[in-house]
N, C-alpha and C positions, 0 to 999 in steps of 0.2 A: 490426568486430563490436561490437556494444552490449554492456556488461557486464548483467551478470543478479544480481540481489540476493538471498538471502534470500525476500524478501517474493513476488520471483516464482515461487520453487520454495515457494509455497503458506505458508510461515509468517511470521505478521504478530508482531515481537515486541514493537512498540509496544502494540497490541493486547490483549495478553496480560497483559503489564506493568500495562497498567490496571487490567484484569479483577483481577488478583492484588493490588493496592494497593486496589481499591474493597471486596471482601471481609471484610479485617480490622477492620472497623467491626461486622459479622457474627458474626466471631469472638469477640470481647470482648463479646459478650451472654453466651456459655458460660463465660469466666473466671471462676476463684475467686483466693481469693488464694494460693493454692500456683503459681500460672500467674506465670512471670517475664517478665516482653514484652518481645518481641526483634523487632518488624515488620520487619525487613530482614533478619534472620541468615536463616543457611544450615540452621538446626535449631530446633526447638521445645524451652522450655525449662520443665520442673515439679519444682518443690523438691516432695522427701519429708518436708522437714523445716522444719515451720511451726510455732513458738511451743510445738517441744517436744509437738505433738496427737499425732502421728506415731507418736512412741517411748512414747507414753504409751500407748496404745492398741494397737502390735504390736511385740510382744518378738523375733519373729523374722520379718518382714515377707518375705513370697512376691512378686514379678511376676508376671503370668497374662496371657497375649497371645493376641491372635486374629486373624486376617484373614480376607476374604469377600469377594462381591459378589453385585452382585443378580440377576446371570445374565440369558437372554432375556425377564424381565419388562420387560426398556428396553426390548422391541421395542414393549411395549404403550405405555407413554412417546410414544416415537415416534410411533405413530399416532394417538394421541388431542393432541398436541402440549402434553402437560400430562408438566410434570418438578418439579413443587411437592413429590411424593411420594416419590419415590426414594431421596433420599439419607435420608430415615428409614430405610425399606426398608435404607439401605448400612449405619447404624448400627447398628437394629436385630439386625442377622445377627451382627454380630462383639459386642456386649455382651452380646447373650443367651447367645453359649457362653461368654463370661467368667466369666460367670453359674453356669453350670452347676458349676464350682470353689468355687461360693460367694465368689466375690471384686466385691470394688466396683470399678466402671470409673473409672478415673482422668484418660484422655484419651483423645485420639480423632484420627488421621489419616487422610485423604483422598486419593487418585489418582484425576484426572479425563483423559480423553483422548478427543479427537477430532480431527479430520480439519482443523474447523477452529473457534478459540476464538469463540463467538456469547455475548456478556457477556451478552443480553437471556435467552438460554436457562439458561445455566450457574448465572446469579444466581437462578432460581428452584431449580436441585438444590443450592445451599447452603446455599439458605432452608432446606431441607428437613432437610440436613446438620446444620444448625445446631437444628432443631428438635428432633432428634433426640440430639443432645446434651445438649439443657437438659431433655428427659425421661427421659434416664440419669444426669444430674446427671454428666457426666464435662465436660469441658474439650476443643476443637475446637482442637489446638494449632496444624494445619499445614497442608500437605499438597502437592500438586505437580499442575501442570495445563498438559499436554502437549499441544501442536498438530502432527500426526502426518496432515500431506495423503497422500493415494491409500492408508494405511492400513487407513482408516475408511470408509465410504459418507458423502456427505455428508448433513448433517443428524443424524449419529449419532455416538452416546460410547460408552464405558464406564468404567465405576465400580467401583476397590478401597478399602477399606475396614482399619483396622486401630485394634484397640483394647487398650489396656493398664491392668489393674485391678491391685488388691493384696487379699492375703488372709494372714492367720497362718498362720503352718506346720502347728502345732496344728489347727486349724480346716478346714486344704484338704477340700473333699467329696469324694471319690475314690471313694466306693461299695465301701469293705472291708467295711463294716461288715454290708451286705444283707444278712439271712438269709431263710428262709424263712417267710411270715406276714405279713411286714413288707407294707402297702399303698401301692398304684400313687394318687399324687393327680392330676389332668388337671386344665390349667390352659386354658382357653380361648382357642382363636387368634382374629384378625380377620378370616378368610378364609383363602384360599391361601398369604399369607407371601408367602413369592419363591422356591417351589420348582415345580419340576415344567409350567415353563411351555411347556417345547416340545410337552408333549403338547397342554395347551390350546390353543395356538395351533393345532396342526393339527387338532383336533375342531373347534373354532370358526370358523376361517378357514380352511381348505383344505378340512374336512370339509362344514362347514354352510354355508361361503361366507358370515358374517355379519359385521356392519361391528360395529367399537365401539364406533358411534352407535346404535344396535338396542336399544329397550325392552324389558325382557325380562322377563315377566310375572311369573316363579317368583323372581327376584330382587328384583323392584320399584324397577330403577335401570338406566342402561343398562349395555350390557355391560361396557366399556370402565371405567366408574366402579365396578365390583363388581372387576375385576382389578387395578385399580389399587389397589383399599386396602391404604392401609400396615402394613409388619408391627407388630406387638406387640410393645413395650417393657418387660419385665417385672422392673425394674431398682426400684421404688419398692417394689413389691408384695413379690420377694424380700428385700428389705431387710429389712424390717416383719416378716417370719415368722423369719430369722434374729439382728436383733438383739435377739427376744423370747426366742428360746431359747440367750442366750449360752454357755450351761457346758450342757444337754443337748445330745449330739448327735441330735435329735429327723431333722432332716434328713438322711439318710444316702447320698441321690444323687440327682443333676438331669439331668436328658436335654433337649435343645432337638432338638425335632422339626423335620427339617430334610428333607433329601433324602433318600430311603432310608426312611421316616417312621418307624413303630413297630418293624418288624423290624431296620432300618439303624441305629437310633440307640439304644434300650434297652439292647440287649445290651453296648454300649460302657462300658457303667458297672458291671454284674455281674460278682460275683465268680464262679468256678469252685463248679459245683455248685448252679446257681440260673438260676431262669427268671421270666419275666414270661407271667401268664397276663392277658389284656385282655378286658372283657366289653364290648362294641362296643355294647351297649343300656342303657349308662350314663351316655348322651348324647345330642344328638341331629344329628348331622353337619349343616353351614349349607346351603339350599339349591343353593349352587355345585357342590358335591361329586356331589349328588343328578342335577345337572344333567349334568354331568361324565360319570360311569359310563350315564346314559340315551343321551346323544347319540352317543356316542362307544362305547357298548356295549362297557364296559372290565371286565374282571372284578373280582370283588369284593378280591380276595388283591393283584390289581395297583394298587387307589385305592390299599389302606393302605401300600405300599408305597413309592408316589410321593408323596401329599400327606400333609397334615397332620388330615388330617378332624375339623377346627375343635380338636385340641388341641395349641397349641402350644408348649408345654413339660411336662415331668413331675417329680413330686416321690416321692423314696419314701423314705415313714416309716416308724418303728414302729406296731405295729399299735393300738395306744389313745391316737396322737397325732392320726391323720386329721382327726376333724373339728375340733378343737381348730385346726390349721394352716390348711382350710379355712375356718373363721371366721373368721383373722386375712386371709386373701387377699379374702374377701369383706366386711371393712374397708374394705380396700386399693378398691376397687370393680373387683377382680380376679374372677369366675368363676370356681367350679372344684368337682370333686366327684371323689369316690373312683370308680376305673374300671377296678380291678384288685387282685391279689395278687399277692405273689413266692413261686412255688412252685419244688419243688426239681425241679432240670433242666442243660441242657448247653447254657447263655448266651444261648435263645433266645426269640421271644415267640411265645405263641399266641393269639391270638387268635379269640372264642368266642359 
């Protein structure tokens, strides 16, 4: 009987080894100097404490962690054989709820898994990874990438995500402060994000039978290239509005419009005795959405519910800060405009 290796029960770990040694060149575009390099250890490694910046700056220094992925938007990856995008997308998801705490993202780890390690495919989701880092300004310390045959279909991954920020204790947003008056600011998403994909995928391609190569008039790009865009980094933008308002607490709570959209994620930051009312003609949803609820003949209470209908994160201030913080995010070359009130209620949104 022939011995059987490793390599025949599907995992190459030559292969991999490479793939994992060629990366680190990638990596080190996202370094700062708080990043201590360890290219061979078992763990990623960031001093809190650099030249004394640290302790100068947070008297009582918070950690704020997040993890995510990009969910069935890979399937769209997949079919358009385009993976440049995603691991923005991966960062994306997990810095934005960092975000939402008001905390700076500090670094950034990765979990890659498929069936089987393809370096030509993988090196373009680190690109992306790594892109996605240098526009949060965190650091890409690590991460781990598993070849996991008969697991996976071939030609296919998936992608976890994890980010770890800091914020003064002082400082955390936590949304106590919300009263009633206080205004809803909407920050402008780039499209769908990476939520809510299994609906489109079966309006799209089960429902309408359309390829991802398909021109698609109301979009003006094809289809495939309108699902694909990456989510929105809103990591430079919220900077700029909070380290203008250091000693006001001007910003009182953040919501990253996620899954669940306006109904699912608002209320998570309100206090007891308080509502969010939404005035849905304060904006103007991207044509995707538009496209979305036609084709698919989806009710109006179920879009806002699943997607992001182009805002993808919220801010709520005091009520004679709004355009004031607006101004600063349209600085930023961020979007956004006031799209509601906190009225008093029982933690829910209405939307109107």
């Amino acid at each position: 009987m022939s011995p059987i290796s490793y390599k025949d029960a599907g995992v190459d770990i030559s292969t991999k080894e490479k793939f994992t040694g060629d990366i680190h060149a990638d990596m080190r575009k996202t370094f700062g100097p708080r990043v201590i390099e360890c290219p061979d250890g078992f763990s990623g490694l960031f001093s809190l404490h650099y030249e004394n910046r640290l302790f100068k700056k947070y008297r009582q220094p918070v950690l704020v962690a997040s993890t995510d992925g990009v969910g069935t938007k890979l399937k769209i990856a997949f079919m358009m054989d385009k993976h440049d995008t995603v691991g923005i997308d991966l960062v994306a998801m997990c810095v934005n709820d960092v975000l939402t705490m008001g905390a700076d993202p500090l670094f950034f780890l990765d979990y890659i898994a498929s069936s089987k390690v393809v370096p030509s495919r993988l090196h373009q989701v680190i690109k992306g990874i790594v892109a996605g880092c240098k526009e949060a300004e965190c650091a890409l310390l690590g991460g781990e990438t598993a070849e996991m045959p008969d697991f996976y279909h071939n030609g296919e991954y998936d992608l976890a995500g994890f980010a770890v920020g800091v914020r003064e204790k002082k400082g955390l947003i936590l949304g106590k402060t919300i009263v009633p008056g206080d205004v809803v600011v909407g920050l402008s998403s780039s499209g769908l994000h990476s939520n809510g994909f299994s609906l489109v995928r079966k309006i799209f391609f089960q429902k309408q039978k359309w390829s991802v190569r398909k021109k698609v008039e109301e979009l003006g790009v094809t289809l495939g290239e309108e699902l694909l865009r990456p989510t929105k980094i809103y990591v430079k933008a919220m900077k700029r509005v909070l380290e203008h308002y250091k000693v006001k607490r001007v910003v009182k709570g953040i919501a990253h419009i996620t899954g669940g959209g306006f109904p699912g994620n608002i209320p998570r930051i309100l206090p007891q005795g308080t509502a969010v009312r939404i005035e849905k003609n304060s904006w103007t949803p991207y044509p995707v959405f538009k496209l979305i609820k036609r084709l698919g003949d989806v009710p109006e209470d179920e879009m806002y519910q699943v997607f992001n209908m182009g805002i993808g994160m919220v801010l709520i201030v005091g009520d004679c800060y709004g355009d004031s913080v607006i101004r600063i995010l349209r600085a930023e070359g961020q979007d956004a405009v006031v799209i509601g009130k906190v009225i008093k209620g029982k933690r829910l949104v209405e939307i109107v």
